[in-house]
FIZA-371163 format. One record per atom (N, C-alpha, C, CB): x, y, z; chain. Coordinates in Angstrom, 3 decimals. Atoms other than C-alpha are relative to their C-alpha. Last residue first. Glycine has a CB too. Example, Ala and Ser with C-alpha at 12.3 -4.5 7.8 and 13.67 -1.06 7.14 Angstrom:
2
((-0.820; -1.190; -0.060); "A") ((13.670; -1.060; 7.140); "A") ((-0.770; 1.090; 0.730); "A") ((0.414; 0.462; -1.415); "A") ((0.890; -1.190; 0.000); "A") ((12.300; -4.500; 7.800); "A") ((0.900; 1.200; 0.000); "A") ((-0.992; 0.027; 1.246); "A") 
This chain:
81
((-1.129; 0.003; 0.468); "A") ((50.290; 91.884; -161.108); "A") ((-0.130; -1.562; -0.828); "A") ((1.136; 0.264; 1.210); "A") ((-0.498; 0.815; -0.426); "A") ((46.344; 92.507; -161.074); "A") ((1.700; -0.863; -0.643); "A") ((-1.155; -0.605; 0.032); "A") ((-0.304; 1.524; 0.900); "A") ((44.971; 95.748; -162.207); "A") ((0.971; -1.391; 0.842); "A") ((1.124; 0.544; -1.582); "A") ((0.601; 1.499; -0.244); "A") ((43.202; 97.563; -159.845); "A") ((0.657; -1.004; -1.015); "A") ((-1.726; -0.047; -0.239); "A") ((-0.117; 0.626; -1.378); "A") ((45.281; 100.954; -159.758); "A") ((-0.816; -1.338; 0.328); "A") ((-0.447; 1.045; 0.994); "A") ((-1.446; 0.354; -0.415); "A") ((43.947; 102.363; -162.786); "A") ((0.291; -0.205; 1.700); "A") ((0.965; 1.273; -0.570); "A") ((-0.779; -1.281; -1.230); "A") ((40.490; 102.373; -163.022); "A") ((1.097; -0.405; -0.393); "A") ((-0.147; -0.019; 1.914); "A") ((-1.048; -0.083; 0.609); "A") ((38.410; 100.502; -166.428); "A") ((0.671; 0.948; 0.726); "A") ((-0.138; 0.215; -1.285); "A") ((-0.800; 1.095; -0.443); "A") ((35.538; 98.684; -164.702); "A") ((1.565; 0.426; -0.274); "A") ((-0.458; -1.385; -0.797); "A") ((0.098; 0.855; -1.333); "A") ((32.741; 100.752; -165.958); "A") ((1.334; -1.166; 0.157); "A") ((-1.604; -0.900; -0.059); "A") ((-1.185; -0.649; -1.219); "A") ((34.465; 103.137; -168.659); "A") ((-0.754; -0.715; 1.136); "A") ((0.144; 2.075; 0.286); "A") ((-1.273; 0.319; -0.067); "A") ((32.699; 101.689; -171.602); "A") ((0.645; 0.007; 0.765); "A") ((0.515; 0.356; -0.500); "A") ((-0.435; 0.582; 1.474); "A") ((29.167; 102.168; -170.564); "A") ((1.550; -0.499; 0.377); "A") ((-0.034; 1.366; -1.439); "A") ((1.555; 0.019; 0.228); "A") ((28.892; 104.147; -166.250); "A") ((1.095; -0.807; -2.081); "A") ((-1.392; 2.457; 0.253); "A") ((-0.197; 1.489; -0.507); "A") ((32.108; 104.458; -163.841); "A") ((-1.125; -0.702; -1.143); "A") ((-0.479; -0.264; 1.964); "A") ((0.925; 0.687; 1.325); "A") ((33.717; 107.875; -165.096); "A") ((-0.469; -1.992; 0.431); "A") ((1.439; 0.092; -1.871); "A") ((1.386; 0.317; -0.459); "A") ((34.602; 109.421; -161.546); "A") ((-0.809; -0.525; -1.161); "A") ((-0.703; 1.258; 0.614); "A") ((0.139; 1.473; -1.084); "A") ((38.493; 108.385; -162.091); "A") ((-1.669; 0.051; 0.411); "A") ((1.208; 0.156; 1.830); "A") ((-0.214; 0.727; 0.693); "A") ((38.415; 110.769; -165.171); "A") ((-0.286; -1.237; 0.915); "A") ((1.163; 0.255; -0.613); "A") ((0.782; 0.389; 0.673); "A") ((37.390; 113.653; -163.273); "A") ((0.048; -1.217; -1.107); "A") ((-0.244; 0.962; -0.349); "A") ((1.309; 0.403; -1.286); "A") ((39.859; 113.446; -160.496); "A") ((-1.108; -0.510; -1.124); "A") ((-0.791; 1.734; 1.211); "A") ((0.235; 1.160; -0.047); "A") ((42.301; 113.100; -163.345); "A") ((-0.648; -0.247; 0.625); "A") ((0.633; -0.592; 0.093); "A") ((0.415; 1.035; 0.996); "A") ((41.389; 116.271; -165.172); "A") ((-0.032; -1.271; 0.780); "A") ((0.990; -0.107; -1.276); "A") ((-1.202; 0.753; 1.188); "A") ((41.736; 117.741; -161.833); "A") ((-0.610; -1.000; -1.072); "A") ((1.233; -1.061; 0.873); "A") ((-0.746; 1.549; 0.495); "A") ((38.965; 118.951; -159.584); "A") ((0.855; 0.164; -1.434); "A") ((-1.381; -1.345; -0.349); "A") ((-1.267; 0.330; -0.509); "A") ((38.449; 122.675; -158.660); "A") ((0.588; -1.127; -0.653); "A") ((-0.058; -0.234; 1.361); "A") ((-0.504; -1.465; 0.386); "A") ((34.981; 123.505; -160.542); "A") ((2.167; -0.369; 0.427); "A") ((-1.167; 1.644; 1.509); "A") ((-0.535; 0.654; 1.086); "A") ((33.584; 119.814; -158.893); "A") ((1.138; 1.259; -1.169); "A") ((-1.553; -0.697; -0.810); "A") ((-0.919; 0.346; 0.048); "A") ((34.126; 121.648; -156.082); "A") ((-0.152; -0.730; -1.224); "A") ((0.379; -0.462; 1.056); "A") ((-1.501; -1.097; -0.179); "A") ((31.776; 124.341; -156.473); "A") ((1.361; -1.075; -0.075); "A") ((0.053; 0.996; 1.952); "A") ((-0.187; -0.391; 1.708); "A") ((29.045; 121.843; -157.250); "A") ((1.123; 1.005; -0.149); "A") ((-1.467; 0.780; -0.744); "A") ((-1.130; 0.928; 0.911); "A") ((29.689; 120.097; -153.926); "A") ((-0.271; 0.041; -1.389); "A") ((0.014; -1.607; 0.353); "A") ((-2.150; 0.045; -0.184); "A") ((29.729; 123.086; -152.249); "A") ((-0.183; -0.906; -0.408); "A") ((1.212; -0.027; 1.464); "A") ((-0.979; -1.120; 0.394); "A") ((25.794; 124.196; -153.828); "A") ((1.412; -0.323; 0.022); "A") ((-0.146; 1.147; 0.869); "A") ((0.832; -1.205; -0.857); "A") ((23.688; 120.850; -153.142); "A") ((1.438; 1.192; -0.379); "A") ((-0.390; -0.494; 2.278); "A") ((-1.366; -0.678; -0.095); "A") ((24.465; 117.783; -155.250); "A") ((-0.357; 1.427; 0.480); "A") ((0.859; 0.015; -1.483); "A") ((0.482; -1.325; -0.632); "A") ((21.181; 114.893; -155.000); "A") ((1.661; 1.143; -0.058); "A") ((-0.707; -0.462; 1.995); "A") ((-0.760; -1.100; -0.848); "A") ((22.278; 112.104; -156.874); "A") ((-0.343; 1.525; 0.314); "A") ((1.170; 0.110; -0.584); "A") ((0.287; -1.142; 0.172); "A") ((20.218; 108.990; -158.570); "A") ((1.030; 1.394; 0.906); "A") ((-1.463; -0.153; 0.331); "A") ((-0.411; -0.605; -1.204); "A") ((20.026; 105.799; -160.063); "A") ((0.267; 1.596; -0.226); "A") ((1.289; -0.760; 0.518); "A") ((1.347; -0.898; -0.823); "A") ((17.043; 105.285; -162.547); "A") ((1.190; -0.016; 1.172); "A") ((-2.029; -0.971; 0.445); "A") ((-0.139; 0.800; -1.628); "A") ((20.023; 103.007; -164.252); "A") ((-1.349; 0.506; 0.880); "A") ((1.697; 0.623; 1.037); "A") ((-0.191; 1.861; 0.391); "A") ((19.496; 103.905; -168.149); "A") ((-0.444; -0.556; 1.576); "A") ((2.185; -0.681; -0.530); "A") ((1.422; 0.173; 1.310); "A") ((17.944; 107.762; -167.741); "A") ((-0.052; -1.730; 0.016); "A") ((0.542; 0.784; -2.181); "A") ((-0.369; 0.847; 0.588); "A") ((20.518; 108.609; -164.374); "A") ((-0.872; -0.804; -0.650); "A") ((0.636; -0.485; 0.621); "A") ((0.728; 1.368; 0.097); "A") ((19.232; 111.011; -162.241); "A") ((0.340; -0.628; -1.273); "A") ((-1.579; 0.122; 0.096); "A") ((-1.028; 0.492; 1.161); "A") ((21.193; 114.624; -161.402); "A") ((-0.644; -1.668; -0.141); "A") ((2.020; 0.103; 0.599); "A") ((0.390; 1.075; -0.363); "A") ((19.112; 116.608; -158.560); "A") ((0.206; -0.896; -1.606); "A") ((-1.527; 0.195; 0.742); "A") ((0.071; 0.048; 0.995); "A") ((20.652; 120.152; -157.977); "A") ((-0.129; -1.943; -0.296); "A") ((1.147; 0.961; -0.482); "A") ((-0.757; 1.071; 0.645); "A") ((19.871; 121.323; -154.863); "A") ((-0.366; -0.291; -1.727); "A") ((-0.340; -1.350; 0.923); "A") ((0.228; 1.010; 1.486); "A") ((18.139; 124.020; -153.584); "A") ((1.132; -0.694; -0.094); "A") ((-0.194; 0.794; -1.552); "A") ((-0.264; -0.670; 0.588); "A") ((18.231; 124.415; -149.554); "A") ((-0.612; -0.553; -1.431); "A") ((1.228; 0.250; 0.286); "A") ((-0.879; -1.646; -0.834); "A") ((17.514; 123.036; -146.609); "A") ((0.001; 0.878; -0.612); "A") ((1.513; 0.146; 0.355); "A") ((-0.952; -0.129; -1.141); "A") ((15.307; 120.136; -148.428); "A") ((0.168; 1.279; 0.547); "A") ((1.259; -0.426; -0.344); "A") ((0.882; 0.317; -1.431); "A") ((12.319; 120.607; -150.788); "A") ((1.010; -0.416; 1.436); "A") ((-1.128; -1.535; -0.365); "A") ((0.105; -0.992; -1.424); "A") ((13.967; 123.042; -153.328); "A") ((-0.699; -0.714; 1.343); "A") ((-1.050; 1.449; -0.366); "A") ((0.322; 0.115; -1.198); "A") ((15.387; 120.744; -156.117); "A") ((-0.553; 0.530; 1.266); "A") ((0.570; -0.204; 0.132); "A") ((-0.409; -0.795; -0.747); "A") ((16.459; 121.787; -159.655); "A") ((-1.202; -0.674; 1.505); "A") ((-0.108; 1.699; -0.786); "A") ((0.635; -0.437; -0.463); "A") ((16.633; 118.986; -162.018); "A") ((-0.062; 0.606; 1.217); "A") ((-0.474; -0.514; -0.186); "A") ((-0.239; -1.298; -1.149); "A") ((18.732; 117.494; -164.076); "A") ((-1.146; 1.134; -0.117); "A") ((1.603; 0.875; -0.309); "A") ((0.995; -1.341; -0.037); "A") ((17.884; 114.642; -166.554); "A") ((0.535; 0.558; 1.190); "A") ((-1.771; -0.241; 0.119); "A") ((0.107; -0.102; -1.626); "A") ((20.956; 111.861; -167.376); "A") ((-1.241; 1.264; -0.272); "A") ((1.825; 0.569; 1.076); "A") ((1.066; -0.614; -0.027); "A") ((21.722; 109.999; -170.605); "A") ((-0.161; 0.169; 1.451); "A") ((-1.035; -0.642; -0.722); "A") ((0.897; -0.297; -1.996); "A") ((24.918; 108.521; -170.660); "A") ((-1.062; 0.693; -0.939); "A") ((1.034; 1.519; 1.821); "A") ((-0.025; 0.432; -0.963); "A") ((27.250; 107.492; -173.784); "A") ((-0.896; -0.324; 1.331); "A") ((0.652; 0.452; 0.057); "A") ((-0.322; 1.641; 0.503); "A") ((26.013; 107.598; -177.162); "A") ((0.588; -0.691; 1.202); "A") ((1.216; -0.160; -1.367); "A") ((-0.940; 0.418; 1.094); "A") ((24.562; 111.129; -176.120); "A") ((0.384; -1.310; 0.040); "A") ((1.171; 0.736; -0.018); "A") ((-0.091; 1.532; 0.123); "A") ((21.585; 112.206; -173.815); "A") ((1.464; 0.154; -0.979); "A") ((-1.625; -0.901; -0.855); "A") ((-0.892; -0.156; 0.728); "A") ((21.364; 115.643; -171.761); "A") ((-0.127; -1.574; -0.602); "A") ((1.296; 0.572; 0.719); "A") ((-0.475; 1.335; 0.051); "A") ((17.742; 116.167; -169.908); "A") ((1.348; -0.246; -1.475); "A") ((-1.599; -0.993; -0.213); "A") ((-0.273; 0.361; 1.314); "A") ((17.030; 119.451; -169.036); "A") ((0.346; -1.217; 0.034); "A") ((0.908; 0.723; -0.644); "A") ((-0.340; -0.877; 0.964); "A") ((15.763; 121.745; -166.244); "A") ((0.514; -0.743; -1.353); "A") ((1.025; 0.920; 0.594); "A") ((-1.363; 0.530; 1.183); "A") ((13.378; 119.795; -165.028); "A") ((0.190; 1.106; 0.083); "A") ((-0.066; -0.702; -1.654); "A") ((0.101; -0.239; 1.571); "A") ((11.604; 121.492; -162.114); "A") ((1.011; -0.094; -0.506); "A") ((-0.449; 1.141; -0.483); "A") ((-1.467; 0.554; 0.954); "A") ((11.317; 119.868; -158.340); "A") ((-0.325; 0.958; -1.252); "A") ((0.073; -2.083; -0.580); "A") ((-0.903; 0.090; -0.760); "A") ((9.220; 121.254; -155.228); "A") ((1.262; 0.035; -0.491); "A") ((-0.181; -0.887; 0.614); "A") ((-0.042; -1.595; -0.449); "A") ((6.041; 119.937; -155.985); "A") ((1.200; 0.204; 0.298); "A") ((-0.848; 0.491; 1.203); "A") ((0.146; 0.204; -1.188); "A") ((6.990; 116.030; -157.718); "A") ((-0.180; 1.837; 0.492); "A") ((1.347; -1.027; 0.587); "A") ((-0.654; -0.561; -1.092); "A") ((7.271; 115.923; -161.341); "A") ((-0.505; -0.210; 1.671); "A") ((-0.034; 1.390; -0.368); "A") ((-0.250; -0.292; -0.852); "A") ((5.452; 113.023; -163.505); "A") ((0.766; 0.852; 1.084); "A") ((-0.033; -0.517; -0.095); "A") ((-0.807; -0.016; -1.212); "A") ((6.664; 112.289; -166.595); "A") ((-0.712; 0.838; 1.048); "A") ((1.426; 0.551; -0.279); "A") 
């Protein structure tokens, strides 16, 4: 793997669900925390306040951001009467 100046893994988490690597960021404003997705190569940059808020959210906030394996497609509120 390839880094970029600027970036260093800090770890890559896998289990039967997701696999993601995180990595610390400094070439913007600030550091960021740079969250990339192992299956999809998609990717999310999360900079200090919106790691603070994840800290706040509600079990169900965090339940409605599961979109990835089993849990793609499965929201409440879309079902059809």
């Amino acid at each position: 793997m390839n880094t970029p100046a600027g970036r260093r893994v800090l770890a890559e988490l896998v289990n039967e669900f997701a696999a993601v690597r995180l990595s610390l960021d400094v070439n913007g404003n600030g550091p960021r925390l740079l969250v990339e997705d192992l299956e999809s190569g998609e990717q999310v940059f999360l900079c200090p306040l919106e790691l603070a808020s994840f800290t706040l959210a509600t079990p169900e906030d965090r339940d409605e951001w599961l979109r990835v394996g089993n849990y793609r497609g499965e929201r409440g509120g879309t079902e059809q009467p």
